[in-house]
C-alpha positions in Angstrom: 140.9 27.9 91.4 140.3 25.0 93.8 140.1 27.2 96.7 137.3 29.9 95.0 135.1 26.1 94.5 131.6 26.6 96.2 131.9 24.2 99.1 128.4 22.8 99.8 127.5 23.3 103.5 126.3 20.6 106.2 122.7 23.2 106.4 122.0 26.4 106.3 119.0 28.6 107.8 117.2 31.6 107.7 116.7 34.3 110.5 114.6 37.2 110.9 113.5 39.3 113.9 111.2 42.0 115.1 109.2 42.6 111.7 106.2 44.2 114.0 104.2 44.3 111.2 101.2 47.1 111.6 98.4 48.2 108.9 98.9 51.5 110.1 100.8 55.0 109.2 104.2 55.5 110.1 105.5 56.2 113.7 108.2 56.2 116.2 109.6 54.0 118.5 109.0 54.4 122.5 111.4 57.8 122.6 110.5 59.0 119.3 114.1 58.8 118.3 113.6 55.7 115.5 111.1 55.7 112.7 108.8 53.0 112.2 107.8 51.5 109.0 104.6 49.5 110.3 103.2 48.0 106.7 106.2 47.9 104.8 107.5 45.4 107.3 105.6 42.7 105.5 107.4 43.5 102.4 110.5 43.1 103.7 109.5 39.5 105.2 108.3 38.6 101.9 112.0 39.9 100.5 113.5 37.7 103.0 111.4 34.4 102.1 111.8 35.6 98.2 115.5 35.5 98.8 115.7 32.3 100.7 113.3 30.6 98.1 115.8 31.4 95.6 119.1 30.6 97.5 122.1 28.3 95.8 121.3 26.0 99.5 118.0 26.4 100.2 117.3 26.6 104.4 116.9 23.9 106.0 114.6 25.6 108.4 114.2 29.4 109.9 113.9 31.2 112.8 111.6 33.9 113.6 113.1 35.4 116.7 110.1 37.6 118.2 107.8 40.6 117.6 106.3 39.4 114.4 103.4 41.8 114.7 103.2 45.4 116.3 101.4 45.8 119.9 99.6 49.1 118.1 97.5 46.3 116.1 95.8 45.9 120.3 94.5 49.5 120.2 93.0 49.0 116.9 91.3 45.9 117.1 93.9 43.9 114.4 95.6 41.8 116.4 94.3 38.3 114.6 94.2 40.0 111.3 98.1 41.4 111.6 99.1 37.8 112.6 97.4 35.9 110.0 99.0 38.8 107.4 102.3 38.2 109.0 101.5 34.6 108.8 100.5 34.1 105.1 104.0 34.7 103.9 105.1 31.6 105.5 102.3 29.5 104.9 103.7 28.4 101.5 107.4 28.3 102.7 109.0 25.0 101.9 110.6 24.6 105.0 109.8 24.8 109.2 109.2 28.0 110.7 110.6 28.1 114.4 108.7 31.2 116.3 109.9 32.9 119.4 107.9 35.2 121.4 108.5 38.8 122.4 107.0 41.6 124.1 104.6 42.6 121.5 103.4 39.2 120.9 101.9 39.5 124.5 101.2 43.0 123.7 98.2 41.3 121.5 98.0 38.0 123.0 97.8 36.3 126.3 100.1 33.3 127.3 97.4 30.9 127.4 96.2 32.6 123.9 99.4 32.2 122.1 100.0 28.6 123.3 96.7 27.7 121.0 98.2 30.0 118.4 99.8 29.5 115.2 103.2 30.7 117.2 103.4 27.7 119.2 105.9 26.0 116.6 106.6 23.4 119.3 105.1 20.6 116.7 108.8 20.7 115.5 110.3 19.8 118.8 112.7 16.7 119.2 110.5 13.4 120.1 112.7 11.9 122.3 112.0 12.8 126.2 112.8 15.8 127.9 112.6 17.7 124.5 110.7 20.5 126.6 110.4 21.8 130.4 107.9 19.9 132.0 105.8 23.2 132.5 103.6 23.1 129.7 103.0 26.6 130.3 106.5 27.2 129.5 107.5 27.6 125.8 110.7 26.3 125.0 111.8 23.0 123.3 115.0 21.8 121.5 115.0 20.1 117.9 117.5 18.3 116.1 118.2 19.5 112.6 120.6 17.3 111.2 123.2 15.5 113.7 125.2 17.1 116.1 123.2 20.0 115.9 120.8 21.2 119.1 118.6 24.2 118.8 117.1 25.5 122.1 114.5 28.1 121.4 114.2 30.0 124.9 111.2 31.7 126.6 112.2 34.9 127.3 108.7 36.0 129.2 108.6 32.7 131.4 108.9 35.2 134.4 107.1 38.9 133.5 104.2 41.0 134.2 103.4 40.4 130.3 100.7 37.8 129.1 99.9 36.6 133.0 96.7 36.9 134.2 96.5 39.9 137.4 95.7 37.2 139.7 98.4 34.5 139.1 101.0 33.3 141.2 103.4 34.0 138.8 102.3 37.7 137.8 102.6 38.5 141.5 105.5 36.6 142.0 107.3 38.8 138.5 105.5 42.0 140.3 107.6 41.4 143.6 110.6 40.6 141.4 110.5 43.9 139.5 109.5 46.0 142.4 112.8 45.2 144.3 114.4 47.0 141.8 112.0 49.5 139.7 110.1 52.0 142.1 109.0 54.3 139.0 104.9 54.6 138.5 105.6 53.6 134.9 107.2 50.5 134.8 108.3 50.3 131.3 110.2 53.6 132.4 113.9 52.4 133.4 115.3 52.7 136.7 118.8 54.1 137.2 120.5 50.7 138.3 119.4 47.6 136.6 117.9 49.1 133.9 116.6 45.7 132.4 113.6 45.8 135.2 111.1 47.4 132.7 107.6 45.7 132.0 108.8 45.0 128.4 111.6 42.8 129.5 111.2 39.2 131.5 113.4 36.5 132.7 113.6 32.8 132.3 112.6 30.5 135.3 114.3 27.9 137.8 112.4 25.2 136.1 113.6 26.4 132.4 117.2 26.8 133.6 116.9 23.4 135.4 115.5 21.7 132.1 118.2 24.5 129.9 120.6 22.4 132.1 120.0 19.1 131.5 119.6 19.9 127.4 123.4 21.4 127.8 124.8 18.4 129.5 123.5 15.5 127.2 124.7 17.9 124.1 128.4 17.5 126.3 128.4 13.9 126.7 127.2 13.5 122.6 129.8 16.7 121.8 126.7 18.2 119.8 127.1 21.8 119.0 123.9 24.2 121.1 123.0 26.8 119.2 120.2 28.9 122.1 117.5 31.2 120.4 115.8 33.7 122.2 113.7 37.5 122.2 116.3 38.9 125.1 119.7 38.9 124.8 120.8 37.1 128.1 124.4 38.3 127.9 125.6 41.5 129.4 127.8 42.9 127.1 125.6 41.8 124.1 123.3 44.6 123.6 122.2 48.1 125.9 121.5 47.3 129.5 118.2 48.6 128.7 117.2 45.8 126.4 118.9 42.6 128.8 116.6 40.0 130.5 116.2 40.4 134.0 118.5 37.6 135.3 121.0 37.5 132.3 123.9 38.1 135.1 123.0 34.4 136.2 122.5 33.6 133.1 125.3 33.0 131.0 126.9 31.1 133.7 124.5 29.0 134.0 124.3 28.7 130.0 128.2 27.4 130.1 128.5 29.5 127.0 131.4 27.8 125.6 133.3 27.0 122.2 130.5 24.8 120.9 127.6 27.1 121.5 125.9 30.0 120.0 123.4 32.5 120.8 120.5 34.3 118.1 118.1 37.0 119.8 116.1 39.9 118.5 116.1 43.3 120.4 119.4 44.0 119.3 119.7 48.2 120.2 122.9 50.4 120.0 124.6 50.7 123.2 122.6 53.8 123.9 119.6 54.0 126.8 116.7 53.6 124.0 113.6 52.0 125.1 112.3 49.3 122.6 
């Protein structure tokens, strides 16, 4: 009987991803192969909050991990009213709401726009110095839950075409990136090789792998264990090549993915070439 005991754990949190939540009719995804359940979404976040509400352990804190509303709400004018629907559920959630951004965050919003938004959750970060990249146009940050415990929450979209103003260095410098590989007039249209140059995917920067770095080294020397949150997977054989961030090859060296760290993403697909 000892052994069937409920053993009360250190913390425990809550995750959802890629709600894309839409007061609109029913559709299909980019190939028409998935449906789309655009205002029933909501329901099933307010499931999720109902159910962590009532859990034995209540979370500690949760993680939204990217395409909370629906780019469609763009074409119709909705993009602040979707996000403040999406929004209200957690407004009355007992506990800190850590939000990651996707494509279809920037679908609605620019970067500049969704730094002033309620999705900048970087009020949570760690104190201490060098809790974020010294780019404050870069959104990432780690926090501290209880001890021993690092969160990284990653910008996916630090390098991309999406949410960069036409005329900025770093739109050009994601447009010469993405042309080296992606030669299609459609550029959310895959290329044969590399199919992870699309529009809707980005990549994470020198300066956030510099700063990513330097958050993995002082969690060694304290023998913390990382758990790293982002929209794009950033490891090869994690999810369809389709669906990768541009420089995830690089990337999970330069993570030092190892015994002590974790990885949560959204844009999880079937091993299958299907578009998000």
């Amino acid at each position: 009987m000892d052994e069937c005991r409920f053993q009360e754990p250190l913390f425990t949190f809550g995750v959802i991803a890629d709600v894309q939540y839409a007061d609109i009719d029913d559709g299909y995804n980019y190939t028409r192969t998935r449906k789309r359940y655009y205002r029933s979404s909501l329901q099933l976040l307010k499931n999720a909050l109902d159910a962590w509400r009532g859990a034995r352990v209540p979370p500690l804190f949760v993680l939204q991990l990217g395409d909370l509303i629906d780019g469609f709400n763009k074409a119709h004018g909705a993009s602040e009213r979707a996000l403040d629907a999406a929004l209200r559920g957690f407004d009355s959630f007992p506990a800190p709401v850590h939000h990651v951004w996707g494509n279809h965050e920037f679908y609605n919003f620019s970067r500049s726009a969704l730094l002033r938004s309620r999705l900048n959750s970087r009020q949570h970060a760690d104190s201490s110095p060098g809790s974020a990249p010294a780019r404050p146009d870069i959104y990432a940050y780690r926090f501290t839950p209880v001890p021993g415990f690092t969160f990284v929450v990653l910008d996916a979209y630090d390098v991309s075409l999406l949410g960069r103003e036409e005329s900025s260095e770093e739109y050009r410098g994601a447009m010469e990136l993405i042309r080296r590989y992606n030669q299609n007039q459609d550029l959310n249209c895959p290329p044969d090789v590399k199919q992870r140059f699309t529009m809707f995917n980005g990549g994470f920067s020198q300066e956030q792998l510099d700063w990513l770095d330097a958050v993995l080294t002082s969690a060694d020397e304290k023998q913390e264990r990382v758990t790293i949150v982002s929209h794009l997977p950033a490891h090869p054989d994690s999810t369809d090549a389709v669906c990768l961030a541009w420089n995830c090859e690089g990337a999970p060296r330069r993570h030092r993915l190892a015994q002590k760290r974790g990885v949560l993403h959204g844009r999880t697909r079937p091993r299958r070439r299907i578009p998000p």
